[in-house]
Every structure is written in structure tokens, then in C-alpha cells.
C-alpha positions in Angstrom: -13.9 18.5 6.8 -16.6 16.7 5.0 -17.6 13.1 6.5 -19.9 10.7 4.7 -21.4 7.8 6.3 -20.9 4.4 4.1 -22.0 0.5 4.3 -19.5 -2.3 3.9 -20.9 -4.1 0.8 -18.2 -7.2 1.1 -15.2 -8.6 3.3 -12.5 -10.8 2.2 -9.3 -12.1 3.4 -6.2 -11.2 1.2 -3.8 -12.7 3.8 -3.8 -14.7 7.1 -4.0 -10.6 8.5 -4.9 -8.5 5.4 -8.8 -7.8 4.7 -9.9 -6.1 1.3 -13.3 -3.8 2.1 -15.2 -2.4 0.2 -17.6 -0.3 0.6 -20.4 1.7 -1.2 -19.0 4.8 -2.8 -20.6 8.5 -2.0 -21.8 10.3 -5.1 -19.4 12.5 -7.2 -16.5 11.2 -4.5 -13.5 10.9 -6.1 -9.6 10.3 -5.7 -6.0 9.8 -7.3 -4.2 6.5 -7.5 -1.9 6.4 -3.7 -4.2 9.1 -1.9 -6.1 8.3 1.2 -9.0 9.4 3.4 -9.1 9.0 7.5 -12.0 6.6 8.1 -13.3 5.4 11.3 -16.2 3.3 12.5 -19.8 4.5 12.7 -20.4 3.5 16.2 -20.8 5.8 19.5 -17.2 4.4 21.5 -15.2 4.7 17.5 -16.2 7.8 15.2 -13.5 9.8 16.3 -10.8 7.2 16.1 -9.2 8.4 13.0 -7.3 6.3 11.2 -5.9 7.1 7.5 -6.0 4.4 4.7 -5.4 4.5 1.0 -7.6 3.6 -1.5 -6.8 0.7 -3.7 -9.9 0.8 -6.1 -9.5 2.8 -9.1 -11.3 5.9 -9.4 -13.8 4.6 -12.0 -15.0 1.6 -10.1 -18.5 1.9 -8.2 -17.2 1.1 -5.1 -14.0 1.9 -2.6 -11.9 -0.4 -1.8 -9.4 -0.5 1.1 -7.1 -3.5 1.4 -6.2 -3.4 5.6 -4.0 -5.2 7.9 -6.0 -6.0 11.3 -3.2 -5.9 14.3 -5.3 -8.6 16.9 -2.6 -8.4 19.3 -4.4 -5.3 21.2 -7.8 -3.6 21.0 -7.2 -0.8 18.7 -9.1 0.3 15.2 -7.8 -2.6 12.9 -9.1 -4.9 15.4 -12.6 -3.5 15.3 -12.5 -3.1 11.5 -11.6 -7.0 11.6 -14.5 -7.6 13.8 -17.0 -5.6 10.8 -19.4 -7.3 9.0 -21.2 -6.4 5.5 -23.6 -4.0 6.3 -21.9 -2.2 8.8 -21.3 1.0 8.4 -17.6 3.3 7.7 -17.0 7.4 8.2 -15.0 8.6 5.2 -13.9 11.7 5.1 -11.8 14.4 2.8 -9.0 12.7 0.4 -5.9 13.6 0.6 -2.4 13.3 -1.3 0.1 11.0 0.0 2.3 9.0 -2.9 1.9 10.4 -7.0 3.3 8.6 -9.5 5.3 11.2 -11.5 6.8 8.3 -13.9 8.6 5.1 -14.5 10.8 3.7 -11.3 11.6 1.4 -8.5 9.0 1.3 -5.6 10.2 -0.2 -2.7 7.8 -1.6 -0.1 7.8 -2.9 3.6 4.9 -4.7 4.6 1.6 -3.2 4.7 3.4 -0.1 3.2 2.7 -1.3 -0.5 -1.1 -0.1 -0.1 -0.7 2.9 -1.7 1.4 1.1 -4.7 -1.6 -1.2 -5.4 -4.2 1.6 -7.0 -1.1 2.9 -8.9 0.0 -0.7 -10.4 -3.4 -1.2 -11.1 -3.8 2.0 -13.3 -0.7 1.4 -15.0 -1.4 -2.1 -16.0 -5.2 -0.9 -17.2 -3.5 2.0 -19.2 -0.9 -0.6 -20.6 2.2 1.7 -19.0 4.1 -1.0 -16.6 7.2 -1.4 -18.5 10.0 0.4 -16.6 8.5 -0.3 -13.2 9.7 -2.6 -10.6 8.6 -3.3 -7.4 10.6 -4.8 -4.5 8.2 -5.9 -1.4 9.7 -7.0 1.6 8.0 -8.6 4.3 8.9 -10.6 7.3 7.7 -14.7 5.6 6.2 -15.4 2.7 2.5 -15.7 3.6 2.6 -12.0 4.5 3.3 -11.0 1.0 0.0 -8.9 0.1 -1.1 -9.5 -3.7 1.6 -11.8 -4.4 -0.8 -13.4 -7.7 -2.0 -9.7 -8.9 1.6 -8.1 -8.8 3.1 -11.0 -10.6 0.7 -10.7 -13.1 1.1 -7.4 -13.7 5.4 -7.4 -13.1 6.3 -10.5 -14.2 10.3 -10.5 -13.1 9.5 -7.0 -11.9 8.0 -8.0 -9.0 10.8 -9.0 -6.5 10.1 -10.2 -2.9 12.5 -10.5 -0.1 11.9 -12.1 3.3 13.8 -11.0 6.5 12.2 -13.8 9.0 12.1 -16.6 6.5 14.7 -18.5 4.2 12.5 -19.6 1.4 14.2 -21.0 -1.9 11.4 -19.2 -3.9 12.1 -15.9 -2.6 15.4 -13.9 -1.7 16.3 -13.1 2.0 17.9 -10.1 3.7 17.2 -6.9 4.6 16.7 -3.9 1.4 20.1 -1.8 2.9 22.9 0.0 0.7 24.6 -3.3 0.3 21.7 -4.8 -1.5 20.0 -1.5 -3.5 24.2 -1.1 -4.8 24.2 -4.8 -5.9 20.4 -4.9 -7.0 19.6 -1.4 -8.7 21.4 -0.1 -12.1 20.3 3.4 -12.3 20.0 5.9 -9.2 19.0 8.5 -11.4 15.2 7.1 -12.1 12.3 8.1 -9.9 11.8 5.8 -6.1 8.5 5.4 -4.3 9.2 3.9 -1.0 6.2 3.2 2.0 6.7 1.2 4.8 7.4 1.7 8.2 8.9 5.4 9.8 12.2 3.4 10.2 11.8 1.7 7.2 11.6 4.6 4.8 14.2 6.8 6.6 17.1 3.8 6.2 16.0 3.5 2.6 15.6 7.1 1.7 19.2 7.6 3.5 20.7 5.2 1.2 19.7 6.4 -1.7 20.4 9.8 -1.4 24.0 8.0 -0.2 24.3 6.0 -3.9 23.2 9.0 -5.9 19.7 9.3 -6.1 18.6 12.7 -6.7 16.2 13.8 -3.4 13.4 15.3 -6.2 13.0 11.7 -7.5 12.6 9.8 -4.5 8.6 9.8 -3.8 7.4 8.9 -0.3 4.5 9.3 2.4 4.9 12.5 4.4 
């Protein structure tokens, strides 16, 4: 496995927990819209602590970009990658495949789950090929929603957010189940992405399959 040694070159807050970095890019380095790379910190106690993130640059910009959510509540990677500053320095490594966009659908994200979704939305609306996308993001309250300007710009109506620990009149609120993918979705026959959490996918994937949804169409990280 190759490993290349990177500097931060900016940090900025997305969300009260979500940090975009981005860092310099290694020459002829390059990468699909949804893969990843495992990246740890260049310091003695941390690079070996693997950790796999996707990319949500395009493939053309000078830079990467990873847009991260930093857990505080114990002392793990995302902790110390919140503690970085520009200048420090990142271990990327090989890219791998993890969500391909293989045509128009519904994507259906929990959380931190819609990284990989960003590079892909973000080459779709540069090659002018949104229409017959939709994304549905759920997240616990409103101030974790990740992107809310850029994916409303880019979706317009398309972009539809549901909150499970918040009843805002701007948003809807529930849980994405059978009961609300029957009421919500038209067409089971159209591709899925879905990324979230282990649980997360396996409930959504289940009901799906369960309302018709052919299992070739329904795209998720393995």
C-alpha cells in the first residue's frame, strides 16, 4: 500500500461538529466521485490509526478535501484530527471504491453518512446532470444537517431533510422506515444510494427490497 505524507493547507467548520480539511494533493493522485482513502495522523502515538474517509473535492481540484465529523466525547482519531492545525501534517494512502453513481436516483442519507454523496452532487451539478436526483438526509436536529446551503442549491425541492430529535416547522420529522419511503417515493424501480450508520443502511436497504426495489439498483458502502 502506498502512503504519502500531506500538510493541511486550511480548516473550517461546516457544523457545530463537522470540519472541512483540506489538504495539499500528491502528484498524479487521483480518485472517483464517493471513493475514499484510510488516513491517519503523522505523529509517532497515531500513524497507524487507520481511519477511512471519502473525498469530497472533485478530482480536478488542486487540493483534497475531506469534510469530517470530530466525536469529542472520547479520545479517539476525530478528536485528534479536531485538535490539527494548518500545517500539520496527514498519511494518505491507496483509494479505494466505496459508493458509484451508476445513474439518476434517490440517495438516502443518515448523518455523517452523506459524505460520499457530496463529491457526487458536486460533479453532477458541474456537469449540469442533477435532474432526476433527490436526496433525503436525515439527522438527529437541524444544526447537524451537513451542507444544508450547497445541497439546496444544487436540489432545490430535491433536497429533503428529516429530523428524528427535533420538531422543526421548516423541516419534516420522523424516522426514513417503510411507512415513510411507501408514502414518500413513486418509483422503486430507479437506482438508491444509501450511507449512514450499519443499522441505518440495513433497515433501509430491508425496506426497499420489501416495496420492490430491485437489489442491483440499490447502491451502498460495503
Amino acid at each position: 500500500m502506498v502512503q504519502t505524507i500531506v500538510k493541511i493547507i486550511s480548516i473550517e467548520p461546516v457544523t457545530h461538529n463537522v470540519k472541512r480539511f483540506r489538504l495539499e494533493k500528491p502528484k498524479d493522485y487521483s480518485f472517483n466521485p464517493g471513493q475514499a482513502t484510510e488516513v491517519s495522523i503523522n505523529t509517532p502515538a497515531l500513524k497507524e490509526e487507520r481511519r477511512p474517509f471519502t473525498f469530497t473535492c472533485l478530482p480536478e481540484d488542486d487540493h483534497l478535501e475531506f469534510t469530517i465529523k470530530i466525536y469529542t466525547d472520547h479520545n479517539g482519531v476525530t478528536n485528534a484530527l479536531g485538535n490539527l492545525k494548518p500545517g500539520d501534517e496527514i498519511i494518505v494512502r491507496d483509494v479505494w471504491g466505496v459508493i458509484e453513481y451508476k445513474g439518476p436516483g434517490t440517495f438516502i442519507a443518515g448523518g455523517a453518512g452523506v459524505t460520499p454523496f457530496i463529491a457526487i452532487f458536486r460533479r453532477l451539478h458541474k456537469d449540469g446532470k442533477v435532474n432526476g436526483n433527490k436526496l433525503i438526509f436525515s439527522n438527529r436536529t437541524s444544526k447537524d444537517i451537513i451542507l444544508k446551503d450547497e445541497f439546496s442549491k444544487i436540489l432545490g425541492e430535491n433536497f429533503i431533510n428529516i429530523l428524528t430529535g427535533e420538531k422543526d416547522s421548516n423541516f419534516e420529522h420522523g424516522r426514513i422506515n417503510t411507512e415513510y419511503l411507501k408514502k414518500n417515493i413513486n418509483n422503486f424501480q430507479q437506482h438508491f444510494y444509501i450511507c449512514g450508520p450499519d443499522p441505518f443502511v440495513a433497515d433501509i436497504t430491508k425496506a426497499l427490497t420489501e416495496l420492490g426495489a430491485d437489489t442491483e439498483s440499490v447502491v451502498f458502502e460495503k
